[in-house]
N, C-alpha and C positions, 0 to 999 in steps of 0.2 A: 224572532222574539215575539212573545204575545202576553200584550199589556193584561192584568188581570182585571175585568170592570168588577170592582167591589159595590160601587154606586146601582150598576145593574141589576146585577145580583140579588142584591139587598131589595130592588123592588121586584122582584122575580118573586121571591121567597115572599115578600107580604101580600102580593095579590094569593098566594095557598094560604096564608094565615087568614087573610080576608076571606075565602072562600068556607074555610073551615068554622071561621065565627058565625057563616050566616047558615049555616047548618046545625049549628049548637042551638041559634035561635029557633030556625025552623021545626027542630023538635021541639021546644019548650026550654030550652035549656039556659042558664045564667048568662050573662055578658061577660066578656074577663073584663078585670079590672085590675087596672097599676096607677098606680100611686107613689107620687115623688115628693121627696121633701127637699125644702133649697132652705140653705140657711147662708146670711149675707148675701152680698152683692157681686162677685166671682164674676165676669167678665166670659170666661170661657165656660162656665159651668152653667151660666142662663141659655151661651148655647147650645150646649149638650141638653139640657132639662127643655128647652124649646122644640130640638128636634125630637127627642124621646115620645111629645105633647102631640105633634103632629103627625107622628109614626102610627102612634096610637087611632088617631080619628080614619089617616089610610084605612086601618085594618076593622075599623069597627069596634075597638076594644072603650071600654068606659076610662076615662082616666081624670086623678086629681092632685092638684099640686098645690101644697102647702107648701107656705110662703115664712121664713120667721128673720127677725132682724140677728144680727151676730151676735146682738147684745145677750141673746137667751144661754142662760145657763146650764150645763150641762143635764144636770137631774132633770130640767126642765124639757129638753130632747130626747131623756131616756125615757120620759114621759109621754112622749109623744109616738115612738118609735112603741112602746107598749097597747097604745091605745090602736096602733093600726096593725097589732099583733091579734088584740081582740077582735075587733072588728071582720064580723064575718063576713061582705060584703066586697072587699078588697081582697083579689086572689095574691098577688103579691105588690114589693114595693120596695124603694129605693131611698137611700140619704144620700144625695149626693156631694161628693166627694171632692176640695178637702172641704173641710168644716174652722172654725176658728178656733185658732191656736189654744184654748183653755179649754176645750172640750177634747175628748178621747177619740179618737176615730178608732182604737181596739174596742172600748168600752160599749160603743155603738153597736159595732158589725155584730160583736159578741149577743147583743140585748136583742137583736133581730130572730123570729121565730123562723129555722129554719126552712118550716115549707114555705116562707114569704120571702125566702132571701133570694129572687131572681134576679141578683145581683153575680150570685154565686160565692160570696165573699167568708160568709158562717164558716168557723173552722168543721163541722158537722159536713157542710156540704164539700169541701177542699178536703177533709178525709172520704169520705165517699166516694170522690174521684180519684182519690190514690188507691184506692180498693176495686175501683174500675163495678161502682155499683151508681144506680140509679141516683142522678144527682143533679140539680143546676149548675152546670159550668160556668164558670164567668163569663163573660161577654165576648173579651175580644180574642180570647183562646177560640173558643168556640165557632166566632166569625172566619177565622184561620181556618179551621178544621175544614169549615163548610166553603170556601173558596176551594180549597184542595180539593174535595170530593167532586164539587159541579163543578171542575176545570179538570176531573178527572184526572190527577198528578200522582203518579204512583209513587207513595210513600214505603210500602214495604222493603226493607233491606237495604233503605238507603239509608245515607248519613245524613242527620241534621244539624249544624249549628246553632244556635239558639243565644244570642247576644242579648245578655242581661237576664236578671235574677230575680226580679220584682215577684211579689205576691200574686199582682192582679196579670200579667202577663208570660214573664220567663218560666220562671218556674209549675204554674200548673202545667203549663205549653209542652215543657219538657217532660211530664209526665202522661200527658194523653199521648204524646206522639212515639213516645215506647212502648204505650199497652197494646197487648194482642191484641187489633180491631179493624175494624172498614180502614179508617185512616189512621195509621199507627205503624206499629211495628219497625220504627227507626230506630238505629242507633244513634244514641244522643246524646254530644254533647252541650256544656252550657259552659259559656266564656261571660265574663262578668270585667269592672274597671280593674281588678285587681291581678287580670289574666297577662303574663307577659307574652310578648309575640303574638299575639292574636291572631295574626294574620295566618301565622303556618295553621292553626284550624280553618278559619273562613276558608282558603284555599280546599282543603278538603271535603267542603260541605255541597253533599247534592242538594240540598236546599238548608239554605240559609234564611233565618230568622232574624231581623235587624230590631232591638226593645230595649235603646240604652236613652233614649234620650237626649242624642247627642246630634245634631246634623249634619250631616252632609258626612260621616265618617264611614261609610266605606266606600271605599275606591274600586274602581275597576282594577288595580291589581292585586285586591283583595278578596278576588269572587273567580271560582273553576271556571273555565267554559260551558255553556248548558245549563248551570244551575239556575233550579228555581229559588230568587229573593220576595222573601216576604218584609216588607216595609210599614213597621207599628209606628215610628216615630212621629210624631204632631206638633215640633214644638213652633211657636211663633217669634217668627223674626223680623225684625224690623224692617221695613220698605217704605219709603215715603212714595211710590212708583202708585202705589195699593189707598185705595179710597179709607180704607179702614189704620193704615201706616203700618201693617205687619201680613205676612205671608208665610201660609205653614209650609216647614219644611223639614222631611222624614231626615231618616238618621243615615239613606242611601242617598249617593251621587250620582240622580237617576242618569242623567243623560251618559255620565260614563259608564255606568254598570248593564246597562239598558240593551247594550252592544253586544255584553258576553250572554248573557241570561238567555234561556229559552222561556220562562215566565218570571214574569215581574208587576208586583202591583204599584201605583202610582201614591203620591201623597199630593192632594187629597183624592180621594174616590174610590183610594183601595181598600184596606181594612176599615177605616172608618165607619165608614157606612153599616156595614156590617153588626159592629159593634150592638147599634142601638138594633137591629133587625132580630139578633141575636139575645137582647131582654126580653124581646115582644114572645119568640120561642120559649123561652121560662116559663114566662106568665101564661101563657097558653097550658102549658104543661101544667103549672099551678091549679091552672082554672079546671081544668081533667080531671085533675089529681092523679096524675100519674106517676109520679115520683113521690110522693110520702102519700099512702092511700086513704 
């Protein structure tokens, strides 16, 4: 079995982004710049927009983070989400995610100028990548992609499972890993809460995909021997053990599953990581403009 380092990875990949920024400068060229908006006080989202902040300074990139109370009303976000559409000076940028319950989180995503959405979330760009055309992917599809590739895991001709459905994960996942490409070309299916027997797919899957959100739910006799598991889950569980009194934990039972797998990524250190590595890639592309010219 070989644990996959997401954590490593992810700083692999931003020392070439860092390399790449200081050559953009060297020639005279912009700084990239992302920009994040936080609205309330979200506990787990300060530290997603914290690591984002610091990812950024790694690589050299400019970044800024507006700050607003929950109390701001929605017009007043669409407002804001507008002004850093205009704003030439910002290559792309982010709301991040969720937002307070009176405000639209479609109505948002929708209001984002697509070459800024290095979110990847724009229905504009989520069609793009079902056309398998030049596109911001979402983040942690994309983090996926790129652990397969520099783990070198042949995806061609195999079968994927793909557990859960979600906008921002299952489903775009399920469609890059079908399209004719470097990493692709699986047969794929996608199991969801509604799927009965689960299990008789997971068993067939040469790599499986775990994106429900649910912990510790697959079992080692729910996984082939060999299979590569890929582990999206993050949710936090309580532990008073834990200085903070919660301890994430993916949707795999690493230590059982851990046994049969010939790769498997860990929660945390696996996909995570990636994630945010995987925006800084966007906005890079943004700042190019190599995806919308």
């Amino acid at each position: 079995m070989i644990k996959i380092d997401g954590k490593q990875t992810a700083l692999d990949i931003q020392k070439e982004i860092a390399q790449e920024v200081e050559k953009i400068k060297a020639n005279g060229g912009k700084t990239p710049h992302l920009a994040a908006v936080l609205v309330g006080n979200d506990g787990a989202s300060e530290t997603y927009v914290g690591h984002k902040v610091k990812a950024c300074e790694r690589v050299g990139f400019e970044s800024t983070l507006l700050r607003y109370d929950d109390t701001i009303s929605e017009d007043e976000l669409l407002k804001v989400v507008e002004d850093l559409n205009q704003n030439p000076d910002i290559d792309g940028f982010i709301v991040q995610f969720p937002v307070p319950k009176h405000i639209s989180e479609t109505k948002i995503v929708e209001h984002i100028a697509p070459e800024k959405d290095v979110d990847g979330l724009h229905p504009i760009n989520i069609g793009r990548v079902a056309k398998n055309l030049p596109a911001y992917v979402s983040a942690t599809p994309q983090g996926i992609l790129t652990l397969l590739e520099r783990y070198k895991i042949e995806t061609s001709g195999k079968h994927c499972v793909v557990l859960g459905r979600s906008q921002l994960v299952g489903r775009p996942l399920s469609i890059l890993l079908s399209q004719k490409s470097g990493v692709g070309n699986c047969t794929v299916t996608v199991c969801h809460s509604r799927t009965p027997n689960v299990e008789q797919f997971t068993k067939q899957a040469d790599i499986l995909v775990a994106a429900m959100g649910m912990p510790g739910f697959v079992k080692a006799d729910m996984v082939k021997e060999g299979a590569v598991v890929i582990d999206v889950g993050t949710t936090r569980v309580p532990d008073d053990s834990r200085k903070k009194g919660f301890r994430l934990s993916g949707d795999v039972h690493f230590a059982e599953v851990a046994e049969k797998s010939s790769y498997i990524t860990p929660v945390p250190g696996g996909v995570g990581p990636m994630t945010v590595t995987s925006l800084l890639q966007n906005t890079l592309l943004a700042a190019q403009k190599k995806v919308y010219k």
